[in-house]
N, C-alpha and C positions, 0 to 999 in steps of 0.2 A: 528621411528617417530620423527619427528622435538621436539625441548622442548619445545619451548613455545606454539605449538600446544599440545603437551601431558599435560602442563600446564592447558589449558584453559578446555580439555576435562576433566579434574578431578576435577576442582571449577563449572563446568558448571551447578550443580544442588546443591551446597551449594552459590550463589549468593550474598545471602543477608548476608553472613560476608565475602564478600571477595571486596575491594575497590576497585573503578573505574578505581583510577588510576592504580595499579598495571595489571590488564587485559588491557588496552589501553597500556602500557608499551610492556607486551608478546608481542602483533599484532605489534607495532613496532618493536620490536626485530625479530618478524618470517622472515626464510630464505627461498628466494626463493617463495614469493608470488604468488600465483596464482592470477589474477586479470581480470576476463574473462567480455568482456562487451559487450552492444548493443545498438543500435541508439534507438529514438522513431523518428520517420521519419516526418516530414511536410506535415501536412494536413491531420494526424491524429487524434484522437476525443479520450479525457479522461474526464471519467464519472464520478462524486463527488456525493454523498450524506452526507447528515445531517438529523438529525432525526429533527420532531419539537412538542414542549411541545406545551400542551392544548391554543390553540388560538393564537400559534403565526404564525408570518408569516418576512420569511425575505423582508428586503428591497434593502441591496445594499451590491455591490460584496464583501466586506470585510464579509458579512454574509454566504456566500458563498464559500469562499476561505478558504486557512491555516488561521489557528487563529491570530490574530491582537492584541488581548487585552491585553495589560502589566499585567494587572490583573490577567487576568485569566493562563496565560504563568507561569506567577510569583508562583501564590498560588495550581492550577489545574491541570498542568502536569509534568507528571513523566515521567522516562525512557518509552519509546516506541520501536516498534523493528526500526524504523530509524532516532529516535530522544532522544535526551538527555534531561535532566529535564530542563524546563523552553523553551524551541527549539522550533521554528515553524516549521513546515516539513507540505508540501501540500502531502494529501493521497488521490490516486484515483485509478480504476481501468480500463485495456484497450484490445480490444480487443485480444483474444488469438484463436488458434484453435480450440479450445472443446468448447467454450462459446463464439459466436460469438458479443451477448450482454453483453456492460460492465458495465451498470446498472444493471443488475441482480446481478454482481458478487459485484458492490460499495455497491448494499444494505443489499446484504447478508453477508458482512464485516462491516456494519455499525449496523444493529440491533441486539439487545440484546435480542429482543420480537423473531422474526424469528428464533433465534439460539435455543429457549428455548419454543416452540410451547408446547401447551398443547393440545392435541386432543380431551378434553372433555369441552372447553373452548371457548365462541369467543374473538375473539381478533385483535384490530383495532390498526392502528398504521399512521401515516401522516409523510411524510418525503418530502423532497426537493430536486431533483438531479439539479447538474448543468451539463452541458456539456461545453466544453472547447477544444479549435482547437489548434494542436501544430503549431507553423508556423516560427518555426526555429528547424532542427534538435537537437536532443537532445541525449548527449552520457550518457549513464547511467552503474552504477553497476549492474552486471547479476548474481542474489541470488539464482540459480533456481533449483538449482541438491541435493535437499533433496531423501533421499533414497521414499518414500512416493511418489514424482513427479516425481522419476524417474521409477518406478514401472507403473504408468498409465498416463502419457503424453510424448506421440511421440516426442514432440517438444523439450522439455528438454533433451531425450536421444540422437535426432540429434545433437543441440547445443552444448551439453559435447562432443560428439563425433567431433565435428569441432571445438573447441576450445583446445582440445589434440593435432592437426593433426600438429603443428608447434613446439611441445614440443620432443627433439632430442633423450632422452636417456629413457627406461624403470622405470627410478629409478626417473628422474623429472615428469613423467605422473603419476606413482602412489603417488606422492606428492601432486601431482594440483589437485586428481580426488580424496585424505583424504581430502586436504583442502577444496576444492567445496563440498562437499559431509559436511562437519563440519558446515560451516558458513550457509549454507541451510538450514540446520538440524535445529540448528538457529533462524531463521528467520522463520522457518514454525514451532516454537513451538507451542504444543498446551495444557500446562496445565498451563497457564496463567492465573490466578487467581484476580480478583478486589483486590490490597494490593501486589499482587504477580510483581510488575513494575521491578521488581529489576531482573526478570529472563531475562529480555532482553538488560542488561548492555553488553554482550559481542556483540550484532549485534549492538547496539549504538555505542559504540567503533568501530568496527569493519568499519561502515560507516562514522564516523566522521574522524578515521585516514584515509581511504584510498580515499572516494571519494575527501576530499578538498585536500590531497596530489594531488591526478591526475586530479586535477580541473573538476571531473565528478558533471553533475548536479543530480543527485539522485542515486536513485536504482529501479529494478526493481524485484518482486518474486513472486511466485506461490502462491494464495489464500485457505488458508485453509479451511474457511467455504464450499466450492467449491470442497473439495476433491484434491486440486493442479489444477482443469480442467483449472479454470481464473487465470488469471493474474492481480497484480497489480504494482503500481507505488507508488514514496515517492519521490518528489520532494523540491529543495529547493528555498524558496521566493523568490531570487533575477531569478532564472529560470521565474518561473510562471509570473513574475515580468515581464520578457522578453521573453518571449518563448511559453507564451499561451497567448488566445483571449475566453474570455467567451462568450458563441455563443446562450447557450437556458437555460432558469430554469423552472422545470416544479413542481405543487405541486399536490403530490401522493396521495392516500389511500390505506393503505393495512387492509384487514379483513380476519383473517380467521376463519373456523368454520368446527372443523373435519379434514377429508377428502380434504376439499376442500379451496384455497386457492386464492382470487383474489388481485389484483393490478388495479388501474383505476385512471388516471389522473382528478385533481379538476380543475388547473388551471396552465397558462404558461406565462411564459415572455419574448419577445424576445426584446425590449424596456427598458434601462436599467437606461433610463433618462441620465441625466448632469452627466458626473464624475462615469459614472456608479454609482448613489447614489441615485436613487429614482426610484426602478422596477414600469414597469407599468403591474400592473396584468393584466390577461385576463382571464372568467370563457372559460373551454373544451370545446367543441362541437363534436361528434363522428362525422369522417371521415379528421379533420384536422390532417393534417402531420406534427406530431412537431419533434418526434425521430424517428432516421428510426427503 
């Protein structure tokens, strides 16, 4: 095994005493990268959600988007799996093969209520999705070959399987297919803890060296909440900046109770005023077609 891959596998669960920088050092040092990628193609649709506190309601695209607030950048965020502390990184999720809806998969990555259902409880929750058109191809990091996604999505075993098919020797494929197999692993952690930001220092690293080394605009990986079935995205502002078109915002309800578990839209915006800066709401009405 590579060192500074054997490196990063041995600090990878003592995190929070091991510095940033020395782990972004290893990924530069490693030999023989793997670096396997893939477009988001034009004229494709990434779905965003935000949750929203008692009586709020957004107004305009920055409420909608990656975070804007110096403030909040500043004092609010920590390591994420594709952002560094203080980092705006757009999170959205798009469609895949197993979840042909990628609002399903943006909300079930965004709530905390959903993850954490009580079936002897009801329980209401209002969120926000946006939808958003890609309208320039977009080359992205491909994060997707956790042991876990490669177990139960077709689509990831094809993909590792075609991204080997140009590597020469036995000994570089089992290189590319620890590494893919490591930084997945990764990226689809799941014992990430509120306080616990620091376990995702190596995919922060890991994305911060290599996508602006190869001028990629994000990354793209497999959704945990989802089981691996969805997919999502982690894009970066100056992309979203140039590469997407906010197209619909709609505002949700979810309630559940038991068993049973609904979603129903309150209200939509496809008028987003001057400057995208002042949405004009509109209450639902059953049989309009706002998402497909």
């Amino acid at each position: 095994m590579n060192d500074s891959l054997a490196y990063l596998r041995d600090v990878r669960d003592r995190l929070q005493y091991v510095d940033y920088d020395m782990i972004y050092a290893s990924i530069v040092d490693l030999k023989d990268k793997f670096v396997p990628t893939a477009r988001l193609k034009k004229g494709h649709i990434i779905d965003r959600v935000r949750i929203n506190r008692e009586g709020e309601i957004f107004t305009k695209i920055e409420d909608v988007s990656y975070i804007h607030d110096k403030e909040v950048l500043e004092n609010h965020v920590g390591f994420g799996r594709a952002n560094l502390p203080g980092e705006a990184v757009f999170y959205g999720s798009i469609i895949s093969k197993n979840v042909p809806h990628p609002r399903v998969v943006a909300y079930f990555e965004t709530s905390e209520l959903v993850k954490n259902l009580n079936d002897k409880d009801i329980v209401e929750e209002k969120f926000t999705l946006s939808r958003w058109r890609v309208t320039k191809d977009i080359e992205v990091l491909e994060m997707i070959f956790s042991d876990e996604a490669l177990k139960v999505n077709e689509y990831v075993q094809m993909s590792l399987e075609d991204k080997l098919t140009n590597l020469e020797t036995s000994s570089l494929k089992e290189h590319a297919i620890d590494q893919g197999k490591f930084f997945s692993n990764e990226f689809a952690r799941t014992d990430v803890k509120n306080g616990e930001e620091y376990k995702y220092k190596i995919t922060a690293a890991y994305m911060n060296y290599i996508c602006k080394k190869m001028g990629l605009g994000g990354i793209t990986y497999p959704s945990v909440p989802t089981e691996f079935k969805g997919q999502n995205v982690a894009l970066y502002p100056q992309v979203v900046d140039n590469c997407l078109d906010l197209e619909t915002v709609g505002l949700f309800q979810f309630k559940g109770k038991d068993v049973e578990n609904l979603i129903y839209m309150l209200k939509y915006c496809q008028d987003f005023g001057e400057g995208h800066k002042d949405f004009k709401w509109l209450d639902y009405q059953d049989g309009i077609k706002i998402f497909d």
